[in-house]
Wavefront OBJ file of the C-alpha trace (Angstrom):
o trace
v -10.656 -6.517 -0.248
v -9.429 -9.569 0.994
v -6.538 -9.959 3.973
v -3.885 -10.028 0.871
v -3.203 -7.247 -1.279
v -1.135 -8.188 -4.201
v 0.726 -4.716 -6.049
v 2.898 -5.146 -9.432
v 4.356 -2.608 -11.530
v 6.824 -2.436 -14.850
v 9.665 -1.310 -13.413
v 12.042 -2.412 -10.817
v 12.345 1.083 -9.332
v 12.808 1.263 -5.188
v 8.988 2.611 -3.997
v 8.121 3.123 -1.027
v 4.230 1.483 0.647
v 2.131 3.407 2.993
v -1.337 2.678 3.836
v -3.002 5.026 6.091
v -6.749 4.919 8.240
v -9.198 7.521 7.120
v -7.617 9.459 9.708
v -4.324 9.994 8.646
v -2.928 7.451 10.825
v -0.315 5.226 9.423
v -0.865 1.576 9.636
v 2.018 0.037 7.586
v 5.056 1.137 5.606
v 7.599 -0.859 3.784
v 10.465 -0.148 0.772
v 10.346 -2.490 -2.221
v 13.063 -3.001 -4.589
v 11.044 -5.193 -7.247
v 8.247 -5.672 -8.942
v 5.678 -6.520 -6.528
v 4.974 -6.727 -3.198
v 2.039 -8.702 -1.577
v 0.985 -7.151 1.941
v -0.712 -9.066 5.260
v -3.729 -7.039 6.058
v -5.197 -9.479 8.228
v -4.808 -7.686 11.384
v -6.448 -4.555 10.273
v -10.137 -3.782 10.695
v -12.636 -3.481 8.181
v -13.088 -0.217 6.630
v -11.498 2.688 4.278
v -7.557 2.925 3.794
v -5.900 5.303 1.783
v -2.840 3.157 -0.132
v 0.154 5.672 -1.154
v 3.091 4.442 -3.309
v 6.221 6.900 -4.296
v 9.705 6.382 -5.598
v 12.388 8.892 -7.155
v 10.071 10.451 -9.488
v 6.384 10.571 -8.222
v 3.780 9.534 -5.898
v 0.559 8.227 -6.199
v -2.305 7.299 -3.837
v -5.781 5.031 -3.998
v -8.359 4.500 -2.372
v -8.936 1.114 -0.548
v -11.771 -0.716 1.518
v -11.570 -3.272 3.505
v -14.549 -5.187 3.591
l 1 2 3 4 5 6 7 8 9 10 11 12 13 14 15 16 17 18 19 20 21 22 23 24 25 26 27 28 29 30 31 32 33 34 35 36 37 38 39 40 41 42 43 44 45 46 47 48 49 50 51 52 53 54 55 56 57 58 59 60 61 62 63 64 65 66 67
């Protein structure tokens, strides 16, 4: 993964960003109102994130490493 993560979707829905640590702990949160959203993950170590995106009618979460 590099220090930019580029998301895009086909809707223009409000969603909400969380990436947590392996942990649980939460690293970065943000509310988008468009269709993508590029996040800065320079300043976080290497290793495995959990990505989690919801809006109004569901959530979904990945799986992410930082290499």
């Amino acid at each position: 993964m590099a220090d930019n993560l580029t998301l895009e979707w086909n809707d223009y829905a409000k969603k909400q960003v969380f990436i947590y640590t392996h942990l649980g702990q939460l690293v970065y949160q943000n509310t988008v109102s468009g269709s993508s959203v590029t996040i800065h993950l320079a300043q976080l170590p290497k290793g495995l994130y959990f990505l989690q995106l919801t809006d109004s009618k569901h959530s979904e979460t990945h799986k992410i490493i930082k290499m």
